[in-house]
N, C-alpha and C positions, 0 to 999 in steps of 0.2 A: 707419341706423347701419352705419357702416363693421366689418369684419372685425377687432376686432383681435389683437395681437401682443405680448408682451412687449418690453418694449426694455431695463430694469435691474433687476437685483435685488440691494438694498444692505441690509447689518445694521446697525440702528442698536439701543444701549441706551436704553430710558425708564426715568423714574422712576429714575432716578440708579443706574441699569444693575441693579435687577433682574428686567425684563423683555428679553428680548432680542427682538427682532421681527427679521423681513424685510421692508423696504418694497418695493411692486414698483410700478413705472411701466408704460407701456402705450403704441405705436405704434398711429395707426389712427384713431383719436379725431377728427377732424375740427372738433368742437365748442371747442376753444381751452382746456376747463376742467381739464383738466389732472388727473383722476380718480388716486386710488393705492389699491392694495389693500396689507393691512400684516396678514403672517403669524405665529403662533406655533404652533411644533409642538407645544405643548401640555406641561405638567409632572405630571399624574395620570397614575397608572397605568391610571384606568379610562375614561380618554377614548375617545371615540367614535370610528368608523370613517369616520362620516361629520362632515365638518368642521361647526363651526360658524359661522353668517356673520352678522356684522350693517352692516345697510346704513346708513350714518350719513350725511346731509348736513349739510355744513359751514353749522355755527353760531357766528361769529368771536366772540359778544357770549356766548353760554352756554360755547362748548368752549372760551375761551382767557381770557374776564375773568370767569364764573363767575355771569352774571348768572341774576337768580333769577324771569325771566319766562316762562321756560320750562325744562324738565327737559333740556336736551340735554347740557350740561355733565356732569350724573350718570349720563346713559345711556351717554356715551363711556365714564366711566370704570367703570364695569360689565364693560362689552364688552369692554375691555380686560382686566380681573379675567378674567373668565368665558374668553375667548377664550386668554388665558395657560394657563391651568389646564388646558380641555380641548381644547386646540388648533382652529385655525380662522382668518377673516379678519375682518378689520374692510373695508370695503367704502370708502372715504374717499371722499365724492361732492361734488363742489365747486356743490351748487345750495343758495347761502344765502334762507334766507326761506321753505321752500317752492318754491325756483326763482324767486324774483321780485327775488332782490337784494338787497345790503343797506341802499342808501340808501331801497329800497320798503318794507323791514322797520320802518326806520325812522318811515319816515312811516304807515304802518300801526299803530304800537304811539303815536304823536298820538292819531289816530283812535281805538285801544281805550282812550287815559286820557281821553276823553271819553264813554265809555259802551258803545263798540260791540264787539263781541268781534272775533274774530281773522279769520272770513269774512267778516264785515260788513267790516269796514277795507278786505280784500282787494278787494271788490265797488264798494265807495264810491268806490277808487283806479283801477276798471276792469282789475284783473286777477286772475288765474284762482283759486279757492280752493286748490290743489297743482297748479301748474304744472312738476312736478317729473316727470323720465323714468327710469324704471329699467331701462329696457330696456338701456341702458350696463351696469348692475351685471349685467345679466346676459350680456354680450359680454366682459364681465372676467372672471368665472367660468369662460365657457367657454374662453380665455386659459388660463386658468391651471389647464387640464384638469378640473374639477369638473361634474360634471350632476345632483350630488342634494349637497343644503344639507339641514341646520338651521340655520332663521331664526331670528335674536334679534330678536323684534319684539312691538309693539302693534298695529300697522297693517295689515291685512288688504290695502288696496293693496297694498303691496311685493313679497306672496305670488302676490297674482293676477298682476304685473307680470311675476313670474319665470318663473311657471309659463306663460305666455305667450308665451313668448321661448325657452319649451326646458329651463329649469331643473324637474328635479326637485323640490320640497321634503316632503322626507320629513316632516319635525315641524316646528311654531312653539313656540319657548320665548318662552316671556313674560319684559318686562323688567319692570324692578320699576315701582314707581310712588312717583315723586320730586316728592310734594306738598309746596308751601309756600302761605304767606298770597298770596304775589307771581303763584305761578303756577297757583290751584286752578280759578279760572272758564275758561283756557285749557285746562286737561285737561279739564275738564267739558263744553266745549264739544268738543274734539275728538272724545270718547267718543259725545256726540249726533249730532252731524253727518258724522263720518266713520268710525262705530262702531269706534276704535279699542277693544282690552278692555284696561281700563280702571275699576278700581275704585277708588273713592275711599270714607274714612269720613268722620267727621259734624266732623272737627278744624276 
């Protein structure tokens, strides 16, 4: 992973301008995928010193049509909640699928409406159960001056990934847990196999 550099930093309003963010783009990247970090300087008075960051990879089917096969859709908008409030980034990571893509996604979630869960499809398809690198999120961080995080995560990889690479992390905040009918044997299986934490009830 190349070194990198800031190249823009643009303010855009969400959510029909009561968030105000800083998008920030990034020189150095090599990889084509076009990574962005998106700031809020936070609106509490008792926000933290140390920013809060959550590492999201792009999920076109959960974060933009809302679908209900997976929780990614409600953990952006969390992060974003959460990130607003007490200031921090959202980490915008363009590896859809796990890293495998979307038309892999695709063919993978075939695969689990026939029975198999979500590593089985991955394995069946011949590719990697999280083919996903974060050592980017953490070449963006340092970018962008940071060396100690709070992580908004499930995922114990993304912690070890960071801390890896140079980052800090001070504390893991846990995201919520965004169970439906559509997507409980996915969280269940991630919880077993990639010990995400992860609690589910009996719904």
């Amino acid at each position: 992973m190349n070194t990198l550099t800031i190249k823009r930093r643009v303010m855009i309003p969400m959510r029909a301008g009561k968030v105000m963010a800083e998008f920030v783009s990034f020189n150095g990247d090599d990889s084509g995928k076009e990574h962005i970090a998106i700031h809020c300087e936070g609106v509490s008075l008792e926000k933290s010193k140390v920013p809060l960051v959550r590492l999201h990879s792009e999920c076109l089917t959960g974060d933009v049509f809302g679908s209900g096969r997976c929780d990614c859709g409600e953990q952006l908008d969390e992060a974003i909640d959460l990130i607003n409030e007490q200031g921090g980034y959202i980490l915008y990571l363009r590896q859809e699928g796990r890293g495998i893509g979307l038309y892999a996604k695709l063919e993978a979630y075939a695969l689990q409406d026939q029975g198999y869960d979500t590593y089985q499809a991955n394995e069946m398809l011949h590719l990697p159960d999280d083919g996903r690198d974060f050592s980017v999120a953490a070449e963006m961080l340092k970018a962008l001056g940071l060396g100690n995080v709070r992580l908004l995560t499930n995922n114990p990889d993304k912690a070890e990934q960071l801390i890896n690479n140079g980052i800090t992390v001070d504390d893991i905040v846990p995201t919520g847990v965004h169970v439906n009918k559509h997507n409980r044997q996915y969280l269940e299986t991630k919880a077993k196999r990639k010990q995400h934490t992860i609690i589910l009830g009996d719904g």
